[in-house]
C-alpha positions in Angstrom: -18.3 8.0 53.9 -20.6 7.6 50.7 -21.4 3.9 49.6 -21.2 3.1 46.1 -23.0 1.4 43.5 -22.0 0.5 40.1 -24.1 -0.6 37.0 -23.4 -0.3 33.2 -20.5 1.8 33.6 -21.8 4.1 35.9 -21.3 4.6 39.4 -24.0 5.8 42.0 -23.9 7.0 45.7 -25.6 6.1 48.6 -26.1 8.1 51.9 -28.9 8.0 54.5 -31.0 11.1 55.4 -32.2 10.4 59.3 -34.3 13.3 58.9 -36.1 11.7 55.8 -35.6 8.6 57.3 -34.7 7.4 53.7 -31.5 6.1 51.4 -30.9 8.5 48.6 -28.0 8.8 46.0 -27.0 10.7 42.7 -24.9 9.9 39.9 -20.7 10.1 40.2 -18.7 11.3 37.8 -20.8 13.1 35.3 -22.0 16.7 35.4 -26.0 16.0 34.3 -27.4 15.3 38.0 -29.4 12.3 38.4 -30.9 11.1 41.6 -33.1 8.4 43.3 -33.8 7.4 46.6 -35.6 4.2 48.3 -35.9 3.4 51.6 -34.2 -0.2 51.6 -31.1 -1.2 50.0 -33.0 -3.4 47.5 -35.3 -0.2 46.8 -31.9 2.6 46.4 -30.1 -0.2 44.1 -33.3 -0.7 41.9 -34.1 3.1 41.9 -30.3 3.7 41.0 -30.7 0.8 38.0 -33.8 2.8 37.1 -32.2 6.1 37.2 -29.3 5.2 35.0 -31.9 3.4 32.3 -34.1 6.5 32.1 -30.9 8.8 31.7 -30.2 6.3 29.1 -33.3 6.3 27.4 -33.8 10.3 28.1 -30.7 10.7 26.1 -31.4 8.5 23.3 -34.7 9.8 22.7 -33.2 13.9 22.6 -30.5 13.1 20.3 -27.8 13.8 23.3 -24.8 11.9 24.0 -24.5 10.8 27.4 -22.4 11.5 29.6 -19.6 8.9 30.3 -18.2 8.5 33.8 -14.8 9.7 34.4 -12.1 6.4 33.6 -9.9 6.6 36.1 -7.4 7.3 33.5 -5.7 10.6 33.2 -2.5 11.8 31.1 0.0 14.5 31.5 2.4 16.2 29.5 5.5 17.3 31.6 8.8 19.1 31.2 11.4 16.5 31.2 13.3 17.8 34.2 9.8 17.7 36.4 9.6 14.0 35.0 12.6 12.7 36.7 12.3 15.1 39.6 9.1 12.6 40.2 10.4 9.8 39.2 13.1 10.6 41.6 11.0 10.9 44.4 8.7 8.1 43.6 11.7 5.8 43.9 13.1 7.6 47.3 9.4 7.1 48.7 9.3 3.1 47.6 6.3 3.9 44.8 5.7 3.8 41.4 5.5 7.1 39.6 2.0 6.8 39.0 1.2 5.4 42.8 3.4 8.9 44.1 1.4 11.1 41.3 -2.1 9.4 42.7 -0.9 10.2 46.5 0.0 13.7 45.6 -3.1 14.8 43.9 -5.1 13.3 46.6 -3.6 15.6 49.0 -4.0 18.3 46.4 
């Protein structure tokens, strides 16, 4: 299981390399990939601060947009019968429709 790390807006792993015998992490949620490493959690966090300035900066100083990490938020457009078939089978499960939607893509 990854560890996470979150600073302006942006969320960053964390995993451990025994073979390196160090901490190192990328960037979630964006396609550009940006990593650090440290070899204590205060070093990984201030690398992964670092990281997420100088993609930042990087950025501002080509005259690229940044990526944005993904929101969380996602909307579909459905047939009106699939609707209530879901809606349906939220309710027979005890969830909302978005809590059954969330536990079906996860399984997706």
């Amino acid at each position: 299981m990854k560890n996470l790390m979150r600073y302006k807006g942006y969320t960053g792993t964390v995993e451990y390399s025994e073979e390196d015998g160090c901490l190192f992490g990328r960037l979630s949620g964006i396609d550009d990939i940006i990593s650090y490493e440290g070899e204590s959690v205060s070093e990984i966090r201030r690398a992964f601060q670092e990281a997420v300035d100088d993609y930042l900066a990087d950025c501002a100083a080509t005259g690229k947009q940044p990526e944005k990490p993904y929101s969380g938020r996602f909307v579909l457009r459905l047939d009106p019968e699939l609707h209530a078939r879901l809606a349906m089978r939220a309710r027979e499960a005890g969830k909302s429709l978005n809590q059954y939607a969330v536990d079906v893509l996860a399984h997706a």
